[in-house]
C-alpha distance (Angstrom), angle and dihedral (degrees) to the residues before:
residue distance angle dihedral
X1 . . .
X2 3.55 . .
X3 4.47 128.5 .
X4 3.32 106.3 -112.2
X5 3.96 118.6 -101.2
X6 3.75 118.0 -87.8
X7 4.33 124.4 -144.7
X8 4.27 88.6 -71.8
X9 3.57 90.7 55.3
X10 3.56 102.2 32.5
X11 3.90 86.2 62.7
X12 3.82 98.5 42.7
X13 3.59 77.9 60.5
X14 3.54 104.1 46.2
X15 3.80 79.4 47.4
X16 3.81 99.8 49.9
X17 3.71 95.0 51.2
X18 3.90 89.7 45.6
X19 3.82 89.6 61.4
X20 4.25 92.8 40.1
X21 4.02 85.0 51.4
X22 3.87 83.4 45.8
X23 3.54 100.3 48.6
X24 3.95 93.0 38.1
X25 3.99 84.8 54.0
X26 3.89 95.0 53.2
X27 4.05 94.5 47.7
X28 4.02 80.9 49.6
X29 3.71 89.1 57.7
X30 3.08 104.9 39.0
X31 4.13 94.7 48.7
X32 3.68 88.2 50.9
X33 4.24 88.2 54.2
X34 3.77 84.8 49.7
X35 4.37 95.7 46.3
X36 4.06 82.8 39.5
X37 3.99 95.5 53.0
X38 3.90 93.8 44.1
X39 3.79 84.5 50.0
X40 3.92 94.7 -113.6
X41 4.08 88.3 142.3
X42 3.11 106.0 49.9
X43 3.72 105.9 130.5
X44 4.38 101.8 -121.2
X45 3.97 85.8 60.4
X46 3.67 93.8 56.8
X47 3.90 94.4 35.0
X48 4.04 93.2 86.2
X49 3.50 89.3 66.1
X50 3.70 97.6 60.8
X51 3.65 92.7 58.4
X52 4.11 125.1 85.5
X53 3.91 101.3 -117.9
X54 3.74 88.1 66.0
X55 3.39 96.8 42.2
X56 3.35 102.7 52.1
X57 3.79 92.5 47.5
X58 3.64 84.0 61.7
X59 3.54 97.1 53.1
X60 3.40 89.2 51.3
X61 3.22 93.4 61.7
X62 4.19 99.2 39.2
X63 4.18 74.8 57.7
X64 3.25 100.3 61.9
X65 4.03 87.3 42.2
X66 3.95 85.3 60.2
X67 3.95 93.9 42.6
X68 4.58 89.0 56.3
X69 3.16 89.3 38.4
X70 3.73 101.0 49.6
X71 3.79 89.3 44.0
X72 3.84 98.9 47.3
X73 4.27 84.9 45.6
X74 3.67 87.2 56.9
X75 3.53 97.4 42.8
X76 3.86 87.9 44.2
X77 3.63 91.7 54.3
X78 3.65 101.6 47.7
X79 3.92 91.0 47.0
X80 3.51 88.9 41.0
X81 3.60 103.3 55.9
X82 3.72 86.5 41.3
X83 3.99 93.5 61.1
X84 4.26 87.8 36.8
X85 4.48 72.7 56.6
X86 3.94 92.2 48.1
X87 3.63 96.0 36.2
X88 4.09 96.6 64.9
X89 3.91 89.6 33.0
X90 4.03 124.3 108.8
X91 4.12 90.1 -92.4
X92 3.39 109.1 42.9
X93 3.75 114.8 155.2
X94 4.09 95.3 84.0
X95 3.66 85.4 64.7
X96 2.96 111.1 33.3
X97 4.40 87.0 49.3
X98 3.72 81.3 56.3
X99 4.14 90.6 54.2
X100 3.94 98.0 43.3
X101 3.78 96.0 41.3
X102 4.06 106.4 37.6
X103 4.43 80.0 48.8
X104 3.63 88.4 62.3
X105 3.99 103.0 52.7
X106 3.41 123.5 73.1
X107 3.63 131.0 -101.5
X108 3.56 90.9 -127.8
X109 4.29 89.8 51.3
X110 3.65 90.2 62.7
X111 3.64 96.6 45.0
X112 3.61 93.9 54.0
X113 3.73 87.9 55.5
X114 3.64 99.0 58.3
X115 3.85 89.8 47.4
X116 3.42 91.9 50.8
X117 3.24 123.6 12.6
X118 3.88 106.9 39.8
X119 3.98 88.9 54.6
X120 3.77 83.1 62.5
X121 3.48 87.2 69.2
X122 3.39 109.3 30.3
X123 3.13 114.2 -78.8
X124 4.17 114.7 106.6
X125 4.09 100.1 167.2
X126 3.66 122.3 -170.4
X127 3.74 123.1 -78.2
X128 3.98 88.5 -110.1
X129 3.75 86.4 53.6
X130 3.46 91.3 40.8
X131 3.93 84.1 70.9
X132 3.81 101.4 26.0
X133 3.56 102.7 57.1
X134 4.00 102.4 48.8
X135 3.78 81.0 41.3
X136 3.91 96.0 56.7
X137 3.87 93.0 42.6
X138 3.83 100.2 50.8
X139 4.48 86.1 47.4
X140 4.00 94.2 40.8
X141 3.76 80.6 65.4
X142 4.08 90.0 54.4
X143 3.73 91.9 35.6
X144 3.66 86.1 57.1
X145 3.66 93.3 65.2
X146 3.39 100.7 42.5
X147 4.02 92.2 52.3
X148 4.13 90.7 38.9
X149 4.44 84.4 51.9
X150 3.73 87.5 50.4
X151 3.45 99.4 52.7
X152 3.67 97.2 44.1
X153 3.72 82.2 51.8
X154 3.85 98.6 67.3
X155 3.63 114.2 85.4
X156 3.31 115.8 -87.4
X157 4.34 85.7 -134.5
X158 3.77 85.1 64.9
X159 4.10 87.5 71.1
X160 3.45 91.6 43.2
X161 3.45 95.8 52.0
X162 4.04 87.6 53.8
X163 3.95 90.4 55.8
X164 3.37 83.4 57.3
X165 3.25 101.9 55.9
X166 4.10 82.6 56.1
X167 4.11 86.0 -101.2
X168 3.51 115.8 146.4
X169 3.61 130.2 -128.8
X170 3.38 95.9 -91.6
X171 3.85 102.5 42.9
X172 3.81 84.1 45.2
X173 3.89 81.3 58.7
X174 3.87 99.9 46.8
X175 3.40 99.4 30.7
X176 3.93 114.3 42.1
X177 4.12 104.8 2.0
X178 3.83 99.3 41.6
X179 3.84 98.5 50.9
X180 3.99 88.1 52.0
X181 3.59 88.8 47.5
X182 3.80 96.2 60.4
X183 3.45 94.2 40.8
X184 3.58 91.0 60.3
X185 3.48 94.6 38.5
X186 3.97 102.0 48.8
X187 3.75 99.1 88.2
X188 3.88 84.0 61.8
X189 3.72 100.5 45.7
X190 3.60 83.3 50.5
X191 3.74 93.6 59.3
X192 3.62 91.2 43.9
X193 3.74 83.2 65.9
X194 3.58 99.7 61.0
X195 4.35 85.8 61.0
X196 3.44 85.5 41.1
X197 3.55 97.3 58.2
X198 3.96 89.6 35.8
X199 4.20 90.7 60.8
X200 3.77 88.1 50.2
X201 3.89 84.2 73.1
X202 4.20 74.4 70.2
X203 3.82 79.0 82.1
X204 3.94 98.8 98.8
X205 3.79 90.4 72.2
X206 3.68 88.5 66.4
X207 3.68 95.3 40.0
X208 4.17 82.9 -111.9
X209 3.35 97.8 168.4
X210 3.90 97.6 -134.8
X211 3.80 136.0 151.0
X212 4.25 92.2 -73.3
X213 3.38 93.6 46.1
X214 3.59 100.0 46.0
X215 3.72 81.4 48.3
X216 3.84 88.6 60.0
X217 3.50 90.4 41.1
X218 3.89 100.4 51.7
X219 4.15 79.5 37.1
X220 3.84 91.1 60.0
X221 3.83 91.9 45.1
X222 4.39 94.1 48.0
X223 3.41 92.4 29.9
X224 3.52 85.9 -141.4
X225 4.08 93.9 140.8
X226 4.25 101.8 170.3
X227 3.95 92.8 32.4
X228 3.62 103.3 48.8
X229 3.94 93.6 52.2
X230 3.98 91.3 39.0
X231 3.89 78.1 58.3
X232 3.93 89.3 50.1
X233 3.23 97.7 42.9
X234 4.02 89.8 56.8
X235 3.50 89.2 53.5
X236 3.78 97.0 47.5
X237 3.75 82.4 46.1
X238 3.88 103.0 55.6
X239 3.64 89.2 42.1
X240 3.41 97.2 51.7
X241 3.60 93.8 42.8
X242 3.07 82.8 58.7
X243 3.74 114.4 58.1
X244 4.28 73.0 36.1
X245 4.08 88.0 66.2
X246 4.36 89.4 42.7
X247 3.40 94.2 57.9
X248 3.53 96.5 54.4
X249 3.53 99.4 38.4
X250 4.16 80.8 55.8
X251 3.82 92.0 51.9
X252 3.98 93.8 49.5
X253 3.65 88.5 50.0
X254 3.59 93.8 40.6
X255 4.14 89.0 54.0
X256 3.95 95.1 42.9
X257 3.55 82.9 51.3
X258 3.32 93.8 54.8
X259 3.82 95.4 45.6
């Protein structure tokens, strides 16, 4: 979209993200003289987190994390692609009121309603569901887009090149656009998962006991506050980071690929 920068701006660059590193390296400092005057460093506060106990009470907890998240990023994508489906079909308002509307309401909205509301009528689902569900239906509604994008990115010769071949519309769909579609589209539904696995942290409202709320739990039992979420921070980091470094490793591939 955009020329790429010559020498000037090359250097204003260079130069902006010395002073951001700069800046970034002072407010480091300086928090660390604040944690190391109030005594947050010093050494027998941090040593329960180099033993296993802890550790693997963590892990438990980034486990579960994984488990709701890999069940709301399945349900996701099978509602998801569904909508993306009913979205470019011959009716569709339904789905795409679904889209525009469930986009706009918090995460947190929907949760509260399945904790409170559907009991009221019946309907008491299991804490993981609790979390799951409200989960899956507020990122089916992002999913959708990201599918619907990717299908409207394959050529529109590659369907015509199906009917040729005496497909119909929907083997042309599953078997020749689809495929392309998700190919193209992985990088995103792999960024998706980093906010996906982000709102699971939503978990402590349903007493899900996931990696933040063990980290409350095991912080209300060390009463090590500042260390305890420095440590789950770290962890949220690295995965995160992670899944960060996946998706654009996909989307290089995916454009040399394409070249």
């Amino acid at each position: 979209m955009f020329d790429p920068p010559g020498p000037r701006g090359r250097r204003r660059s260079r130069i902006a993200t010395t002073a951001v590193v700069l800046v970034a390296a002072a407010l480091v400092a300086i928090a660390v003289r604040r944690f190391d005057a109030a005594g947050q460093l010093d050494p027998a506060k941090w040593r329960p987190f180099l033993t296993w106990p802890v550790w693997r009470y963590l892990l438990t907890g980034l486990g579960a994390t994984a488990l709701a998240a890999g069940a709301v990023f399945l349900l996701a994508s099978v509602a998801g692609l569904g909508l993306a489906f009913g979205r470019m079909s011959r009716f569709p308002w339904p789905f795409r009121a679904y889209v525009e509307v469930v986009r706009t309401i918090p995460v947190l909205l929907l949760i509260y309603v399945v904790l409170f509301v559907l009991p009221g009528y019946g309907l008491d689902l299991p804490l993981f569901w609790k979390l799951v569900l409200p989960l899956a239906v507020s990122h089916a509604a992002q999913f959708a887009e990201v599918f619907r994008a990717g299908v409207l990115a394959v050529d529109r010769g590659q369907g015509e090149a199906g009917a040729s071949l005496g497909l119909t519309s929907a083997q042309t769909m599953r078997h020749v656009v689809l495929p392309q579609a998700v190919r193209h589209v992985l990088p995103s539904l792999v960024s998706q998962t980093v906010g996906l696995l982000k709102d699971t942290a939503l978990g402590y409202v349903v007493s899900y006991l996931e990696l933040l709320q063990s980290g409350r739990v095991l912080a209300n039992y060390t009463h090590l506050l500042i260390q305890t979420f420095l440590v789950v921070a770290l962890v949220y980091l690295v995965v995160n980071g992670s899944l960060s470094k996946l998706a654009r490793h996909l989307e290089a591939r995916s454009a040399r690929s394409a070249r």
